[in-house]
N, CA and C of each residue as an Amber inpcrd file, in Angstrom:
protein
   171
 120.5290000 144.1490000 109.6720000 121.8850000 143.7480000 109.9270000
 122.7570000 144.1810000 108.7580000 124.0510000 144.4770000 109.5400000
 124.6870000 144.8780000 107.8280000 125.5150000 144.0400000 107.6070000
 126.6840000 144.8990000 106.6070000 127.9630000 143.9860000 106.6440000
 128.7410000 143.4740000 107.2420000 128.7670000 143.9940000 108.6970000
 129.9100000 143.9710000 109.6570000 129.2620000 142.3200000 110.3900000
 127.5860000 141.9700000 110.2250000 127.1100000 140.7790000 111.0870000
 127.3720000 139.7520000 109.8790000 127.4830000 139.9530000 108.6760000
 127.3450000 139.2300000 107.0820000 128.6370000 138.5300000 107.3990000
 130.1890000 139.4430000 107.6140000 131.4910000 138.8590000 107.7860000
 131.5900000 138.0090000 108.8150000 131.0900000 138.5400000 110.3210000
 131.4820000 137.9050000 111.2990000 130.6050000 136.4220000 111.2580000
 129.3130000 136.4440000 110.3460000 129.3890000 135.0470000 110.7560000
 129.9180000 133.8110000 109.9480000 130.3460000 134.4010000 108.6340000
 131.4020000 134.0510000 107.9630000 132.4900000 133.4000000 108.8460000
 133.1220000 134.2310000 109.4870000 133.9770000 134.1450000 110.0260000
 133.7930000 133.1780000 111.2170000 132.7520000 133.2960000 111.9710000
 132.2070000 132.1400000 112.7700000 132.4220000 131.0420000 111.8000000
 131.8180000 130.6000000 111.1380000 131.8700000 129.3620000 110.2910000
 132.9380000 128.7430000 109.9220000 134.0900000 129.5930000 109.1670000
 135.5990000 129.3370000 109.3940000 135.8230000 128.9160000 110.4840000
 135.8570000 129.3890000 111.5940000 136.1870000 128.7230000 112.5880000
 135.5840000 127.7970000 113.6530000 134.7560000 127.2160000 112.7530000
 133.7950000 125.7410000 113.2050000 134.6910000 125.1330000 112.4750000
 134.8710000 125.4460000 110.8450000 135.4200000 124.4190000 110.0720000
 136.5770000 123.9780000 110.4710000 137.3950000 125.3310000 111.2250000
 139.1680000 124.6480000 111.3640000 138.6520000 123.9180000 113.0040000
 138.1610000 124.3480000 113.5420000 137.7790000 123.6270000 114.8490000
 137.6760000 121.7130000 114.5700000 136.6880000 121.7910000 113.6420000
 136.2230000 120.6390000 113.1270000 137.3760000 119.2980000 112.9300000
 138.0070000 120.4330000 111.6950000 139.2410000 119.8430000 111.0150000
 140.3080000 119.3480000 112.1280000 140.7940000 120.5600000 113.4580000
 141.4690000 119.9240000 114.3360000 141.1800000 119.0930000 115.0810000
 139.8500000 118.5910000 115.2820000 139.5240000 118.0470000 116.0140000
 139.6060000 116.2430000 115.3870000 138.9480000 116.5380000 113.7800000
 139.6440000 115.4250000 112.9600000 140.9040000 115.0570000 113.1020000
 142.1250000 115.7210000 112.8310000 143.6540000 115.5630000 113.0890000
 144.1010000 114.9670000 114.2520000 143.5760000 115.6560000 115.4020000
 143.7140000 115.0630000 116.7880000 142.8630000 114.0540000 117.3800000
 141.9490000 113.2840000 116.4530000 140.7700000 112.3350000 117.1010000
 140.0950000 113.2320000 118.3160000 139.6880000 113.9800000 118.4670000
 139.1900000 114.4420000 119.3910000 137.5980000 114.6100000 119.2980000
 136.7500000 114.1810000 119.3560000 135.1350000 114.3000000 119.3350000
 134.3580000 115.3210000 119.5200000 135.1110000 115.7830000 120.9480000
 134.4960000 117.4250000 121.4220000 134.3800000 118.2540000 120.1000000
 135.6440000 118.2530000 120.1270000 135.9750000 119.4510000 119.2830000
 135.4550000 119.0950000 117.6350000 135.3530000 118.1710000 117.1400000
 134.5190000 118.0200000 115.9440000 133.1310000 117.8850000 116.2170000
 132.3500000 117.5540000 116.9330000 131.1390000 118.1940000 117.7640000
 130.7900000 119.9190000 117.5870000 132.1980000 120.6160000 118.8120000
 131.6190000 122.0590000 118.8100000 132.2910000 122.2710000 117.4810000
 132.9770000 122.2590000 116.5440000 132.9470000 122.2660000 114.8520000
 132.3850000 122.8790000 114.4450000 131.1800000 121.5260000 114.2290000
 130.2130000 121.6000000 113.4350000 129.1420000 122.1290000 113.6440000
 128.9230000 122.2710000 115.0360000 127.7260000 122.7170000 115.8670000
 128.2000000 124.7690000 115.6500000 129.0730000 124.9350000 115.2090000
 129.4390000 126.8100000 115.1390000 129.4080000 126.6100000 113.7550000
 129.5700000 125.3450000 112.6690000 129.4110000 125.5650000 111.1040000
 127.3300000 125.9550000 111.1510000 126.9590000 125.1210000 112.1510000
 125.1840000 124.8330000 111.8290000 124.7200000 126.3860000 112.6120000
 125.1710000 126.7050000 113.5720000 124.8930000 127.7030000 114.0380000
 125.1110000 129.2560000 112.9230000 126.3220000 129.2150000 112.5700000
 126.5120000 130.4520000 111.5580000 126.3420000 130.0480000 110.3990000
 125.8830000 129.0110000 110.1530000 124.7370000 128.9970000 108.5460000
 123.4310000 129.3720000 108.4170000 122.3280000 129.2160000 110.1030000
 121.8000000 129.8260000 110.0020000 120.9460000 131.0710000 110.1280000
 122.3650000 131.7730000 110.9120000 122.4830000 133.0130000 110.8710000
 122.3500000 133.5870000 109.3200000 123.1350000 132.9470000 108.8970000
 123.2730000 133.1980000 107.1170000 122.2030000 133.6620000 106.3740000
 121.3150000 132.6350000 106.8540000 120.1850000 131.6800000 106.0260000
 119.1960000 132.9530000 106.7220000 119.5660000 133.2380000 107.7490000
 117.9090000 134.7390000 108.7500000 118.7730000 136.1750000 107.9270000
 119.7120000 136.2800000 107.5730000 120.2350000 137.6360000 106.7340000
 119.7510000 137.5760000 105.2070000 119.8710000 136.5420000 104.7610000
 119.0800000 136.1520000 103.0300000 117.9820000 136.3100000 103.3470000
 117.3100000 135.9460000 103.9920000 116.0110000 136.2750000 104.2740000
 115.5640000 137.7140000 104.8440000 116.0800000 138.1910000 105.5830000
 116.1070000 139.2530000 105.5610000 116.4570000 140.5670000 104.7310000
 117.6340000 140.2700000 103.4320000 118.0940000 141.1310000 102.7550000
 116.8230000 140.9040000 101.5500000 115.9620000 139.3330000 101.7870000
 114.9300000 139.4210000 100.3480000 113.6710000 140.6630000 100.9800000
 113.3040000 140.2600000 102.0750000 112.3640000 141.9600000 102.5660000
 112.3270000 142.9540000 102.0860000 114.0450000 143.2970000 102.0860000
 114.6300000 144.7090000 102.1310000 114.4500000 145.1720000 100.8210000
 115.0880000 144.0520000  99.8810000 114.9890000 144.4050000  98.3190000
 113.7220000 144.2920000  97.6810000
């Protein structure tokens, strides 16, 4: 995987967090639910690329 999967799940994660956050602002549950559930999901995407970039090196 390269850089282009490294950003986007970055970028996934950002947008768990603001998901999260609006969902805090607006009392809304769902949406601090699917949040956090796209923060846990693209961390460990994260977490299979570190592991993968230790292979490589």
């Amino acid at each position: 995987m390269g850089d282009s999967d490294k950003i986007e799940n970055k970028a996934d994660e950002l947008k768990g967090k603001a998901k999260e956050k609006v969902g805090e602002a607006t009392d809304n549950e769902q949406w601090q639910a699917e949040g956090k559930g796209e923060q846990v999901k693209a961390n460990l995407k994260q977490a299979a690329e570190k592991v993968k970039d230790a292979f490589r090196g």
